[in-house]
Steps between C-alpha positions, in 0.01 A plus 500: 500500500761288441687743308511716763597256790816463273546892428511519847729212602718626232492846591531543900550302796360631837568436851429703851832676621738284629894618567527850330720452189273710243585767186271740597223603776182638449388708786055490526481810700237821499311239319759555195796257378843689533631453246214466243761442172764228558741381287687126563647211348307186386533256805598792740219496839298789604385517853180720508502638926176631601546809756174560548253418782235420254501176290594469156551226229721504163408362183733481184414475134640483188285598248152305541670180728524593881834342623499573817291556780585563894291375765185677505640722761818608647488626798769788640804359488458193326692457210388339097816378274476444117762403246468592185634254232392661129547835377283736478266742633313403865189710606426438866220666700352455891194219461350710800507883380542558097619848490852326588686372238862501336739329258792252505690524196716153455805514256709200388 
């Protein structure tokens, strides 16, 4: 457990949108992520945007640790940020419906 509270410190810091300085968007709409492959920079932000009227959540991993999670549900509109600090590969799926998924690919 402790292992992974530092995995996750290490890896990602989280906050709710505030301000709109990001490197990339994530659109949640038709109950899909547009884009579903990213690629950015280690420390760049992603802002995931949900369009649709029905709730969603978003939950990272990298490899077995989660390392992030969004509030268990977004509402239309709302807004999630996450910065990635380590390379590597992110899967990231909606907590509420798990046909939607996609990847964040973070380079040096």
């Amino acid at each position: 457990m402790r292992q992974r509270a530092f995995l996750s410190a290490a890896l990602v810091s989280t906050a709710l949108a505030l301000g709109n300085s990001y490197a990339a968007e994530v659109r949640i709409e038709n109950f899909a992520f547009a884009p579903e492959k990213l690629t950015v920079r280690a420390g760049e932000t992603i802002v995931f945007v949900n369009r649709d009227q029905a709730p969603h959540s978003v939950i990272g991993t990298m490899g077995e640790d989660e390392i992030f999670h969004s509030p268990e549900q977004l509402d239309e509109d709302e807004t999630f940020r996450v910065t990635l600090a380590r390379p590597g590969e992110v899967a990231f799926r909606c907590g509420l419906h798990s046909h939607m998924s996609g990847t964040i690919f973070v380079v040096p």
